[in-house]
N, C-alpha and C positions, 0 to 999 in steps of 0.2 A: 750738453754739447760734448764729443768727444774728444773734440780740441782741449777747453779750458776748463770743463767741467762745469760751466754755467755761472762761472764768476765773471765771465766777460770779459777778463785779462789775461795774457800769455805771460810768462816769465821767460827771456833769455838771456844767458850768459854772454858778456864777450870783455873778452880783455880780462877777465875776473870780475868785472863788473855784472850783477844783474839790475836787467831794465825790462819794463812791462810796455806792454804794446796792447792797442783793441784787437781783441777776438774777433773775425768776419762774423761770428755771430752775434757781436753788441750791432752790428750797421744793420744788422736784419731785424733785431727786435725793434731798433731805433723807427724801422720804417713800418713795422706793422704796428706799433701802438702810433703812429702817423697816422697810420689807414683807417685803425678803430676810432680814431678822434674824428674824423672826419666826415661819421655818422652816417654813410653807407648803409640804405636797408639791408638785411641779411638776403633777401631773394635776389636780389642785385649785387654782392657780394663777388659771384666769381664771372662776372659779365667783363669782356675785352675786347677791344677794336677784333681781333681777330677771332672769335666765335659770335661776331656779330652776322647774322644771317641777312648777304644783299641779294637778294635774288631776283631782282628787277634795276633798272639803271638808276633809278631814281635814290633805291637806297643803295645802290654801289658808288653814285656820287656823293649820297649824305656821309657813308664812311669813308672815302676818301677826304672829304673836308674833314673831318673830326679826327684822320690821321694827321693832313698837314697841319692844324691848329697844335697836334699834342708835340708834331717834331717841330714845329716852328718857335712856341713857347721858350721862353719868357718872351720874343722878339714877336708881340704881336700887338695889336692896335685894338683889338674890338674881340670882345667875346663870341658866342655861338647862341641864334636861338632856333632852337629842332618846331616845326612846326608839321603837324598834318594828325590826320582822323587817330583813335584810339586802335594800341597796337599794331602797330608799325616799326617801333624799337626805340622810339623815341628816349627812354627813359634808360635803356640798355644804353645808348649810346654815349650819353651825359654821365652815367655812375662807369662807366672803361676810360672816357676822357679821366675822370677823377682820380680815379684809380692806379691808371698808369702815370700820371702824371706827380701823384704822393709818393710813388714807391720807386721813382725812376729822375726824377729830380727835386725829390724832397720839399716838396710841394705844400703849405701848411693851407689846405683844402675842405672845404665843409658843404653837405648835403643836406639839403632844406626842403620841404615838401609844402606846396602853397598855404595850403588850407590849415595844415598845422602850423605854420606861422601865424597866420591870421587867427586862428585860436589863439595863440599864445601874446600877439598884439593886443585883441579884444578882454582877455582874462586880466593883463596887465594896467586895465584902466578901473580893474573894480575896486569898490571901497577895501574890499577884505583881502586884495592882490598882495599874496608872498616878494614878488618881482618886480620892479621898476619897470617900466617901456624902455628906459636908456639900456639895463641887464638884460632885456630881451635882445633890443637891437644890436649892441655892440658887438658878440662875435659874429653878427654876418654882416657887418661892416666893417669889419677890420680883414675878415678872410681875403687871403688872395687871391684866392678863387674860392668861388659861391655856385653849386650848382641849386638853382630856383625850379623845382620838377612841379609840371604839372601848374604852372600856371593859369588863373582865371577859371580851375577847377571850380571855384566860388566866389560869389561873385559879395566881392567888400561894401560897407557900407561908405559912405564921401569920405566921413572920418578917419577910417582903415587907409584909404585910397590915401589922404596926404601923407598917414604917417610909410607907407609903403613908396611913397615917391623922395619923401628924405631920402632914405634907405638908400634907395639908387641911385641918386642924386650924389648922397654922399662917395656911396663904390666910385662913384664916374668922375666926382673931381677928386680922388684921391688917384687913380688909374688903377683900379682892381677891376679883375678880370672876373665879368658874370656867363655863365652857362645855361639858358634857361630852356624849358620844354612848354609845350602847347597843345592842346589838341583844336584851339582855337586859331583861324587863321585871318588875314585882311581881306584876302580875296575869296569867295564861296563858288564852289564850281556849282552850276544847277542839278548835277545828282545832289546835292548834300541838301536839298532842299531849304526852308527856314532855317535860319538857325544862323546864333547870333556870332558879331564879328571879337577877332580878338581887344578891338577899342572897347566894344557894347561892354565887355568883363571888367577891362582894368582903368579903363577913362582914358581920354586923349593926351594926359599929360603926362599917364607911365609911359605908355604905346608912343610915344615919341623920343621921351627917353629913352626907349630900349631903341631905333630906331640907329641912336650914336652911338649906341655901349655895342650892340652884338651884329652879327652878319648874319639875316636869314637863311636858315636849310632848311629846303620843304620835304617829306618824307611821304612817299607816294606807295601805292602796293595793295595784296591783299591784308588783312587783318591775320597776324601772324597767332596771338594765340586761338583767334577761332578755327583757322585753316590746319596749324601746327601742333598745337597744344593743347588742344579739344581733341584732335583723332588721337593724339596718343592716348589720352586721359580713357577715352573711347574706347579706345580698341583692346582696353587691359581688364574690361566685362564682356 
C-alpha cells in the first residue's frame, strides 16, 4: 500500500502527539479475506447483479428480486430460492447476491454446494470419519447467510434427508437467511416432459420448510451457456 506500506496503520501528528488511525487498506483486506471465507467457487468468483445477463423478462424480473433482496437486507423475512432448467443463471445469481452483500455490508456469508454437503454429511457417519456430523453441520448453521447451490442435484437417502432437515430447521428458528438454487421445480411445464419434482429430490418435509424460509423465483429463457458460451467456445476453432 502506498499509503501505510502495508502495515495497515497511518501515523499522525497533532498537537505533538502521535496517534495511529486504520489504513483504507486494512477495511479492504478485512473484506476480501470476508469474501475467501465465504467459499465462493473461483468460476463464480467475479459474477455481480450487474454483469448478470436478463435478456428475457422473466430473468430481468429474477434480477430485479435478487437486487431488492441485496438492498432491502438485513430488513428482510425470507430468503431467495432461484428455481428453473440448467443454465439460466441460477447459480450466477446466488454467488453476486453473496458477494455483494460480504463486501458491502460485512456480511459473514458462506457457499455450499448440495451434493458436496451431502458427501461430507454421509463420510461423517463412517466408522473411520476424521469429522463429527455436529463439525460438519455447525458453520452452515450458524452462517447468516447460507447460499445452498444446486439443490436436489442428488438425490439423499431418508437418513441424509432428516439430518438436512435439522439443518434448515435450525437456520429458520434461529432467523438466518438461506439462498438456495434448483434446477428442480413444483410445477412441470409439459415441454420438460418426465421428470421428477423438486418434493420427488428433497421429501415433503424439506420442500415445505423451504416453503417459510425463501420466496420462490422462477428463471425462465434460453440455456445460456449452450446458446452463449458454446458459440464463443465455438467460434475460437
Amino acid at each position: 500500500c502506498a499509503i501505510c506500506g502495508g502495515v495497515g496503520w497511518v501515523l499522525d501528528s497533532s498537537d505533538g502527539r502521535k496517534q495511529a488511525h486504520p489504513c483504507v487498506c486494512r477495511a479492504a483486506g478485512i473484506a476480501k479475506a470476508r469474501l475467501d471465507a465465504a467459499g465462493i467457487p473461483q468460476r463464480y468468483r467475479d459474477c455481480t447483479l450487474d454483469n448478470f445477463s436478463d435478456n428475457n423478462v422473466s430473468l430481468t424480473k429474477a434480477k430485479a428480486a435478487a437486487r431488492d433482496f441485496v438492498d432491502a437486507y438485513p430488513v428482510v423475512e425470507a430468503g431467495l430460492l432461484l428455481v428453473g432448467p440448467a443454465g439460466r443463471g441460477k447459480t450466477h445469481l446466488a454467488c453476486a447476491i453473496l458477494s455483494e452483500l460480504v463486501t458491502t455490508k460485512g456480511v459473514a456469508g458462506l457457499y455450499v454446494d448440495f451434493s458436496d454437503l451431502l458427501m461430507k454429511i454421509t463420510t461423517s457417519f463412517r466408522p473411520d470419519a476424521d469429522v463429527s456430523k455436529e463439525s460438519v453441520l455447525t458453520p452452515y448453521a450458524d452462517a447468516e447467510l447460507l447460499v445452498l447451490d444446486e439443490l436436489g442435484a442428488s438425490k439423499p437417502h431418508p437418513w441424509v434427508l432428516d439430518v438436512l432437515y435439522s439443518l434448515l430447521n435450525t437456520r429458520y428458528n434461529r432467523k438466518r437467511i438461506t439462498v438456495a438454487t434448483s434446477n428442480f421445480e413444483d410445477e412441470l411445464e409439459p415441454s420438460q416432459g418426465e421428470r421428477e419434482k423438486l418434493e420427488d429430490r428433497i421429501g415433503y418435509r424439506l420442500r415445505s420448510r423451504l416453503y417459510e424460509m425463501c420466496l420462490m423465483v422462477s428463471l425462465r429463457g434460453s440455456d445460456f451457456r449452450k446458446d452463449v458460451l458454446g458459440t464463443r467456445i465455438r467460434s475460437r476453432f
